[in-house]
mmCIF file of the N, C-alpha and C atoms, coordinates in Angstrom:
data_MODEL
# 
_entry.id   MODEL 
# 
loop_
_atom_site.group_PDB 
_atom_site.id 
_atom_site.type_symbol 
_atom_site.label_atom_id 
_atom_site.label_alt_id 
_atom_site.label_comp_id 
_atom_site.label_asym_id 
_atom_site.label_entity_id 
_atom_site.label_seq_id 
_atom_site.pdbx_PDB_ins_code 
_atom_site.Cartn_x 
_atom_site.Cartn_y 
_atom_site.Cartn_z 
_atom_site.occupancy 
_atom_site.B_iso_or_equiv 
_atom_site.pdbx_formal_charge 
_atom_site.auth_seq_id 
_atom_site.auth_comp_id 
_atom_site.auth_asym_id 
_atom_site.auth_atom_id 
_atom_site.pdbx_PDB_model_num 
ATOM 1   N N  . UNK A 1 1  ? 99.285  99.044  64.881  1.00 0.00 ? 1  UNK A N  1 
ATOM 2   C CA . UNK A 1 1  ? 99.706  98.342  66.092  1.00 0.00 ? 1  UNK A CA 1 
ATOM 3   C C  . UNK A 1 1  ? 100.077 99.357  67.175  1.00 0.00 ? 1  UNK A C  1 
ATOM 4   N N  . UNK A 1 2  ? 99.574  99.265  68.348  1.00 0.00 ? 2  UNK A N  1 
ATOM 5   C CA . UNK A 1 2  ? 99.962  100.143 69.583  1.00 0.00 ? 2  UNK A CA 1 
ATOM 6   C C  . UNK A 1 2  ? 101.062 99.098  70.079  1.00 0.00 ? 2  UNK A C  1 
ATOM 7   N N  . UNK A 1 3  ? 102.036 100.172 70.756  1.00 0.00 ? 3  UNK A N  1 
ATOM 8   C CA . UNK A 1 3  ? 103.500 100.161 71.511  1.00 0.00 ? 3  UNK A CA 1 
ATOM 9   C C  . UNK A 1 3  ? 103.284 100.156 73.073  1.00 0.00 ? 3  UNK A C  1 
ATOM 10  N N  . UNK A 1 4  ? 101.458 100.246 73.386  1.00 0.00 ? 4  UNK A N  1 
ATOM 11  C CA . UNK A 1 4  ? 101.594 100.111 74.831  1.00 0.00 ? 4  UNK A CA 1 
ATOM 12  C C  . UNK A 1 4  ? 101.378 98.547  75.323  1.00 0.00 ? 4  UNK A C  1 
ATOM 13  N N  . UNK A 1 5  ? 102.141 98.337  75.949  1.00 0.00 ? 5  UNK A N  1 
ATOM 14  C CA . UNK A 1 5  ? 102.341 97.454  76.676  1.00 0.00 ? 5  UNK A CA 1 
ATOM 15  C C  . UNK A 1 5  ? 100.749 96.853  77.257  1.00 0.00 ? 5  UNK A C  1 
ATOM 16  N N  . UNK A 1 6  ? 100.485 95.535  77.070  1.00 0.00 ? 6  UNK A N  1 
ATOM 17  C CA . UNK A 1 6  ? 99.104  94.702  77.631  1.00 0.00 ? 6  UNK A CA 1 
ATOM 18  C C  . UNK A 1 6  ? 99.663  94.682  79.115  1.00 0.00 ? 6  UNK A C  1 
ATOM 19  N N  . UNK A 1 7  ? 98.124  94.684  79.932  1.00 0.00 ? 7  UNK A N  1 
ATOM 20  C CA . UNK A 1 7  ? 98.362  94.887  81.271  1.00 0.00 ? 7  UNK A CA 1 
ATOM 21  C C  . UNK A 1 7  ? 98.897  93.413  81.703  1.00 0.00 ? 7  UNK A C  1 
ATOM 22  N N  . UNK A 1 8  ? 98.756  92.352  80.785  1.00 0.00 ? 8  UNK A N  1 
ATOM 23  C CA . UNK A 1 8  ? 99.835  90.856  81.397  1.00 0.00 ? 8  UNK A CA 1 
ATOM 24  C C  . UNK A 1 8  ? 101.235 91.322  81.686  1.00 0.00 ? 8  UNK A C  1 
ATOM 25  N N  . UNK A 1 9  ? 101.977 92.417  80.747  1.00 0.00 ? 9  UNK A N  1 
ATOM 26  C CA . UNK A 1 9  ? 103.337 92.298  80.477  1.00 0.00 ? 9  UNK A CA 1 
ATOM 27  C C  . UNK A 1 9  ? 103.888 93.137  81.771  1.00 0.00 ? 9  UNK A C  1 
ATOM 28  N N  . UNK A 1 10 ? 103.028 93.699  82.656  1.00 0.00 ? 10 UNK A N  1 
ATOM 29  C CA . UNK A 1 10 ? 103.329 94.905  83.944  1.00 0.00 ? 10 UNK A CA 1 
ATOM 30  C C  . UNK A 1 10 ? 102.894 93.714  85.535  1.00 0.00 ? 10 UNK A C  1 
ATOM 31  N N  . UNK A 1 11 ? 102.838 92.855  84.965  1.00 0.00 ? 11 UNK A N  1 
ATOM 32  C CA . UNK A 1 11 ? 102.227 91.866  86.115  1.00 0.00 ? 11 UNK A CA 1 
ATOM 33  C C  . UNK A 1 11 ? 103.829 91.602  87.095  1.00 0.00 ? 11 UNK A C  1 
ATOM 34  N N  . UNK A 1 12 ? 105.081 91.415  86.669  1.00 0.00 ? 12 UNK A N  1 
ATOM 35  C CA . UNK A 1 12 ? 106.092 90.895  87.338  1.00 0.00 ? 12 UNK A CA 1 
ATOM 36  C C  . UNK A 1 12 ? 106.163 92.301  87.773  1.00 0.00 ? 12 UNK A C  1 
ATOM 37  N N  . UNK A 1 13 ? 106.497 93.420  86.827  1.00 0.00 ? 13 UNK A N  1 
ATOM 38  C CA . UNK A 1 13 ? 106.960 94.595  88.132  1.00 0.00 ? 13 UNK A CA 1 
ATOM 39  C C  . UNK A 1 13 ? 105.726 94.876  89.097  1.00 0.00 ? 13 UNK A C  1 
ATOM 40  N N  . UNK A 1 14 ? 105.149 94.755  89.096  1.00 0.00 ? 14 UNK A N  1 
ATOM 41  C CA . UNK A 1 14 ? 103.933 94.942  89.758  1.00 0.00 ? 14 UNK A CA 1 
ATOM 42  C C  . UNK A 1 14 ? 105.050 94.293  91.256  1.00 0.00 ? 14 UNK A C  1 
ATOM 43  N N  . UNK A 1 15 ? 104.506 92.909  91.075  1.00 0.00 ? 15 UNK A N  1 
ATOM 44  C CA . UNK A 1 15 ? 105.034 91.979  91.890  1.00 0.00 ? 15 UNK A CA 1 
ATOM 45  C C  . UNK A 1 15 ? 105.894 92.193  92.256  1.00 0.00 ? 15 UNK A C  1 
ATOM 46  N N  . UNK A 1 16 ? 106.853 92.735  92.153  1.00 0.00 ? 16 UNK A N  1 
ATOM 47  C CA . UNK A 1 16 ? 108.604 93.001  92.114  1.00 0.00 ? 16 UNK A CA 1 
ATOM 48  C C  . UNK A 1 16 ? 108.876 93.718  93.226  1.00 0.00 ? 16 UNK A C  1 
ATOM 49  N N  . UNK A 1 17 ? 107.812 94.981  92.695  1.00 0.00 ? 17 UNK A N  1 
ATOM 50  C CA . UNK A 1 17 ? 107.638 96.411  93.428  1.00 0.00 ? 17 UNK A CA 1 
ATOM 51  C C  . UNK A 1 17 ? 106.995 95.529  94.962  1.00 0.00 ? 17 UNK A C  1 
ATOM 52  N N  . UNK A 1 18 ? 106.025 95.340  94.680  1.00 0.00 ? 18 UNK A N  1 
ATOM 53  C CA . UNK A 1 18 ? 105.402 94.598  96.028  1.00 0.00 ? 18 UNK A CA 1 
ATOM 54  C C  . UNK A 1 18 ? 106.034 94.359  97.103  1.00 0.00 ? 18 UNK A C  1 
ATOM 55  N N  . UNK A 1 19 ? 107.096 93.175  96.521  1.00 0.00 ? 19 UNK A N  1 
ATOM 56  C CA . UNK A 1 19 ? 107.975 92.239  97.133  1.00 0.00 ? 19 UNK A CA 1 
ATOM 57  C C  . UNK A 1 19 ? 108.974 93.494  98.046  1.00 0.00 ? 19 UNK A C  1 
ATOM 58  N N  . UNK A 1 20 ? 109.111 94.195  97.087  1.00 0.00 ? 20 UNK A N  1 
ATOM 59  C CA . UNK A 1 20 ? 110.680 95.372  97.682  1.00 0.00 ? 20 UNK A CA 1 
ATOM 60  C C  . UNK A 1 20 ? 109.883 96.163  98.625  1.00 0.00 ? 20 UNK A C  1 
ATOM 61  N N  . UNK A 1 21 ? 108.766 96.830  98.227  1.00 0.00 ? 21 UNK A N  1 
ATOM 62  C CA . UNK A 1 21 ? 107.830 97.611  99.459  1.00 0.00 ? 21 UNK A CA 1 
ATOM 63  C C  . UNK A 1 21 ? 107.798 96.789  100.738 1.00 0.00 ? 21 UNK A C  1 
ATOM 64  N N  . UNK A 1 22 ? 107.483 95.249  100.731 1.00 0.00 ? 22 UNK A N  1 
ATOM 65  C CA . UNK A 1 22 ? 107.024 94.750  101.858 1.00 0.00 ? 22 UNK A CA 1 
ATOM 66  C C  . UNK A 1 22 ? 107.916 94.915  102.168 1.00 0.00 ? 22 UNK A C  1 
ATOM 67  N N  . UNK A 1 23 ? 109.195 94.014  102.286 1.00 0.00 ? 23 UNK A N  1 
ATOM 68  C CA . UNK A 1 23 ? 110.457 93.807  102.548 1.00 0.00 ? 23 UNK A CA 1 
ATOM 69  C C  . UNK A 1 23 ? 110.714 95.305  103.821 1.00 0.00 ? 23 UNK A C  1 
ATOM 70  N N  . UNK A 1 24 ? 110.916 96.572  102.635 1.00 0.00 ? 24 UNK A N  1 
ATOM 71  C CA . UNK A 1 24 ? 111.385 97.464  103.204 1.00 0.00 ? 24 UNK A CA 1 
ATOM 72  C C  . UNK A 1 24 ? 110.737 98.106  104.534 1.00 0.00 ? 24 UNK A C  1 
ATOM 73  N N  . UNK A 1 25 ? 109.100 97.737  104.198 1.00 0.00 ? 25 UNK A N  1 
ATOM 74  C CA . UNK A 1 25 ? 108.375 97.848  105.254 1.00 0.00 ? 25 UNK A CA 1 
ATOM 75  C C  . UNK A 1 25 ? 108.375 97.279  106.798 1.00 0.00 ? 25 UNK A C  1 
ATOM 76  N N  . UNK A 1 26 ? 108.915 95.952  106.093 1.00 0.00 ? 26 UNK A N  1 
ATOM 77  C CA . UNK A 1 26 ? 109.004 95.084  107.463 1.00 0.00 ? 26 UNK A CA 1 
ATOM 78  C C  . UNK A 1 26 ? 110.379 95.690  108.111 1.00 0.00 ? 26 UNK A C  1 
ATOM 79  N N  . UNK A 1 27 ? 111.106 96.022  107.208 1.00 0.00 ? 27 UNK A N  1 
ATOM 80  C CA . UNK A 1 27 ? 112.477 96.357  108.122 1.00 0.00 ? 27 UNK A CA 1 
ATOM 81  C C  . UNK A 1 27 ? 112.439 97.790  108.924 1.00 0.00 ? 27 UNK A C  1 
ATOM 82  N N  . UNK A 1 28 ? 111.599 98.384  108.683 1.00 0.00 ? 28 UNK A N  1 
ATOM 83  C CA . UNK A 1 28 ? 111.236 99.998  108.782 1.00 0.00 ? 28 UNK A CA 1 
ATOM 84  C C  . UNK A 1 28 ? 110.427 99.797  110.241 1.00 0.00 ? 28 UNK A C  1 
ATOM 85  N N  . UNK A 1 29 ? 109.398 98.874  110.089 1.00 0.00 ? 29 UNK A N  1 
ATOM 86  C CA . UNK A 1 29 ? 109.015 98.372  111.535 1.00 0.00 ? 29 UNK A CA 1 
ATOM 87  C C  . UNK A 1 29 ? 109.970 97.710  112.428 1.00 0.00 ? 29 UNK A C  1 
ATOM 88  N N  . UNK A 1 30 ? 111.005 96.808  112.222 1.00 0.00 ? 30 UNK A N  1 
ATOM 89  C CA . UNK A 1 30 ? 111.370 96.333  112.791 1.00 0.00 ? 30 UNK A CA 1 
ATOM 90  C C  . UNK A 1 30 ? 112.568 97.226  113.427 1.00 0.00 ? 30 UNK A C  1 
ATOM 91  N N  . UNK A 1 31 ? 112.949 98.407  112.898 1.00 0.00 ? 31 UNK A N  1 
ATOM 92  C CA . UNK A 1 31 ? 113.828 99.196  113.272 1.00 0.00 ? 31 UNK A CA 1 
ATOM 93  C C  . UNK A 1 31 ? 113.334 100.225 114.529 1.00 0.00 ? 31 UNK A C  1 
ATOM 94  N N  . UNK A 1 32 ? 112.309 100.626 114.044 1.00 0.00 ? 32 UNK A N  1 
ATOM 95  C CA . UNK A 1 32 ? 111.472 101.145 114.874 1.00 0.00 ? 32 UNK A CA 1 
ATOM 96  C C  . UNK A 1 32 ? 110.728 100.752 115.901 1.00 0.00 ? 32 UNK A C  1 
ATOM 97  N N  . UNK A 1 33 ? 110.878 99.182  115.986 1.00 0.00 ? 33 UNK A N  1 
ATOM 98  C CA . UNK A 1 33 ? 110.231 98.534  117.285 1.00 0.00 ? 33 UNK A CA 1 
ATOM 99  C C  . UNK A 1 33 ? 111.892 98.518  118.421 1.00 0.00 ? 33 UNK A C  1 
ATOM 100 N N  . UNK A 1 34 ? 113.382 98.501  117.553 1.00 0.00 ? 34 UNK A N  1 
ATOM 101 C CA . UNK A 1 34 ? 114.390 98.470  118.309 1.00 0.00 ? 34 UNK A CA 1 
ATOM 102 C C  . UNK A 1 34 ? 114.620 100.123 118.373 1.00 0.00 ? 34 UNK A C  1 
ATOM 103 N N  . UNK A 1 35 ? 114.306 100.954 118.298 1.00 0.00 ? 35 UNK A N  1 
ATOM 104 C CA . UNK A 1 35 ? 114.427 102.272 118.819 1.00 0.00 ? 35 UNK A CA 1 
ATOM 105 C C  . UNK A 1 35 ? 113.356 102.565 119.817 1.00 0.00 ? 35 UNK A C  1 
ATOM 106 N N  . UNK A 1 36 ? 112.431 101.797 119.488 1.00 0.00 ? 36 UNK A N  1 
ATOM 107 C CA . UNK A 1 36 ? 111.613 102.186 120.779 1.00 0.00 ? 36 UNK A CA 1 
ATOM 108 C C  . UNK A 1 36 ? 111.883 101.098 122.493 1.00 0.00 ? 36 UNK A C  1 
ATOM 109 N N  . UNK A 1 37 ? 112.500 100.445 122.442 1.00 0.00 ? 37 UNK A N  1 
ATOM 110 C CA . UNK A 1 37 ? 113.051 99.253  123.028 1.00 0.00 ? 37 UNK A CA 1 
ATOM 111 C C  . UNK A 1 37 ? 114.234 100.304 123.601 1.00 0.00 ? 37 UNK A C  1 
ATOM 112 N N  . UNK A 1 38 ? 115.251 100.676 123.286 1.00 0.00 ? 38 UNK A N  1 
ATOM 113 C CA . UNK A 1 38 ? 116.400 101.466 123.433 1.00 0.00 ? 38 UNK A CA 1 
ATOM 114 C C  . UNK A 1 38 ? 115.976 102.849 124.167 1.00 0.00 ? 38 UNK A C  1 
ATOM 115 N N  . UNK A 1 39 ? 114.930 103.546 123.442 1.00 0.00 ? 39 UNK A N  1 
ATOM 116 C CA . UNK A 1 39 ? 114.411 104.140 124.135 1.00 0.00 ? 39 UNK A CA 1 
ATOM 117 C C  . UNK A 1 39 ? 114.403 104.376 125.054 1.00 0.00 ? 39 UNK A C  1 
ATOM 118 N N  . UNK A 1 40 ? 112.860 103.521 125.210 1.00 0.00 ? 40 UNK A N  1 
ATOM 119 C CA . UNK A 1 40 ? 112.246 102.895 127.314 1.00 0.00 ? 40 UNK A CA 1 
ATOM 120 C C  . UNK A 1 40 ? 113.103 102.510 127.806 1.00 0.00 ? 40 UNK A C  1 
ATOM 121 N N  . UNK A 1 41 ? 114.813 102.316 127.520 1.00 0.00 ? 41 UNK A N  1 
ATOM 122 C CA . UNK A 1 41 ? 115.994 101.445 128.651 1.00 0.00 ? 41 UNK A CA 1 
ATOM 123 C C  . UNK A 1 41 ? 116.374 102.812 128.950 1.00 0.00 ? 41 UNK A C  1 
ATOM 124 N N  . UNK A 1 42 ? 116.664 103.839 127.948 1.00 0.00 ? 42 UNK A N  1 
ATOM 125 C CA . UNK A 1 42 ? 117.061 104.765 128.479 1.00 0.00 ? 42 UNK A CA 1 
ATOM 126 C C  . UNK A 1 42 ? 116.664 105.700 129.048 1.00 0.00 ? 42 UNK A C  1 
ATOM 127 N N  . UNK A 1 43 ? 115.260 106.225 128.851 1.00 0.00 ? 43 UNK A N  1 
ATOM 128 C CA . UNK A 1 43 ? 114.430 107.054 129.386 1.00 0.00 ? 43 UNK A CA 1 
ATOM 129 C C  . UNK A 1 43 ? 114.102 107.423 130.970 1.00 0.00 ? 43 UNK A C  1 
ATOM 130 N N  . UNK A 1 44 ? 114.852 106.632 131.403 1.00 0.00 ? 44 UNK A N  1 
ATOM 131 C CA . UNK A 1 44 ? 114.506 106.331 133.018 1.00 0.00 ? 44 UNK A CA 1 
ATOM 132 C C  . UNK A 1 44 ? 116.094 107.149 133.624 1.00 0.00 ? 44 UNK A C  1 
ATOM 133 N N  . UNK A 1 45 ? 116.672 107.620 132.557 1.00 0.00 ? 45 UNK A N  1 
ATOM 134 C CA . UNK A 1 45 ? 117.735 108.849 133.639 1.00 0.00 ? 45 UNK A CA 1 
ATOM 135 C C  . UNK A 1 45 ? 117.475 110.504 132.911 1.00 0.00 ? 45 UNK A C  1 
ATOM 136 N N  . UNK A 1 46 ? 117.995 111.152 134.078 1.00 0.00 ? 46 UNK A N  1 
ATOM 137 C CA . UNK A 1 46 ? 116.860 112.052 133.609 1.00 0.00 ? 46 UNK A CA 1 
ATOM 138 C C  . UNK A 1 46 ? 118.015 113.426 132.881 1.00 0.00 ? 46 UNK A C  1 
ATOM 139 N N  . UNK A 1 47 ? 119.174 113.000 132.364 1.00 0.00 ? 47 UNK A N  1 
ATOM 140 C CA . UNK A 1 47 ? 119.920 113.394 131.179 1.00 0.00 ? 47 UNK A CA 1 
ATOM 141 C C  . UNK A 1 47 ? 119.695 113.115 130.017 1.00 0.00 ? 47 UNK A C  1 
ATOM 142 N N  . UNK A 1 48 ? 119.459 111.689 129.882 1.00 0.00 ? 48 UNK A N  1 
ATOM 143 C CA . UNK A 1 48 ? 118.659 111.318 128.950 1.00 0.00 ? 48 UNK A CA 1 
ATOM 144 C C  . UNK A 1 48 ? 117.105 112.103 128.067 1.00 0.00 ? 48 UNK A C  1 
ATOM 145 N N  . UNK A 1 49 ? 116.470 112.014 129.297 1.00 0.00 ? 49 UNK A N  1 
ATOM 146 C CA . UNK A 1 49 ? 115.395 112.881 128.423 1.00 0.00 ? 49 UNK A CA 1 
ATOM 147 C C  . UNK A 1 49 ? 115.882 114.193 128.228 1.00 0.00 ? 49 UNK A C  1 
ATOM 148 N N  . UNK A 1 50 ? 116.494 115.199 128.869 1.00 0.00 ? 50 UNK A N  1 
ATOM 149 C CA . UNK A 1 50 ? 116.804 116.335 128.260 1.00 0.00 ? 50 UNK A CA 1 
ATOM 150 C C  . UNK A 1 50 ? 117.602 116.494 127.289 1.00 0.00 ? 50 UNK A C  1 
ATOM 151 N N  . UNK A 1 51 ? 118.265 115.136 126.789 1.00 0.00 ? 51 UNK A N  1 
ATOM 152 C CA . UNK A 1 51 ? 119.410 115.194 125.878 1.00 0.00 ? 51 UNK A CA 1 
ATOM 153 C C  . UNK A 1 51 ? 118.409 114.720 124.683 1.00 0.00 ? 51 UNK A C  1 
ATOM 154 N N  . UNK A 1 52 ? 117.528 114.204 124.820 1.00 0.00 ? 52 UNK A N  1 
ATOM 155 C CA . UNK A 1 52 ? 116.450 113.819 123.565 1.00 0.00 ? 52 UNK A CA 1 
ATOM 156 C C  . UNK A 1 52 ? 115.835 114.762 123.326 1.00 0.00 ? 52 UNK A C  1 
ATOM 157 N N  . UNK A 1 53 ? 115.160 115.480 124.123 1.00 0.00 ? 53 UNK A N  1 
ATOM 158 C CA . UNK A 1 53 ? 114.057 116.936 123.942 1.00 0.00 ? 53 UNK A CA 1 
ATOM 159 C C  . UNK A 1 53 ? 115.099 118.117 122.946 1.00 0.00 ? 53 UNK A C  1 
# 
């Protein structure tokens, strides 16, 4: 008898993993769409950009 695991029994982490990637993904964009938003408000004085560079 083999101890490795049938590829049915890897199907939920599979899924699991999925679920947590998207998730984290979407929040990773969505963070990054509000830094770029914050950004362009601030970018328009011109301390600002030298304090970013």
């Amino acid at each position: 008898m083999s101890s490795m695991p049938t590829p049915y029994q890897q199907v939920w982490a599979v899924v699991i993993l999925a679920a947590i990637t998207g998730y984290l993904g979407c929040l990773y964009t969505s963070f990054n769409t509000w830094v770029c938003l914050v950004r362009k408000k601030w970018a328009k004085f011109m301390w600002a950009k030298i304090l970013e560079s």
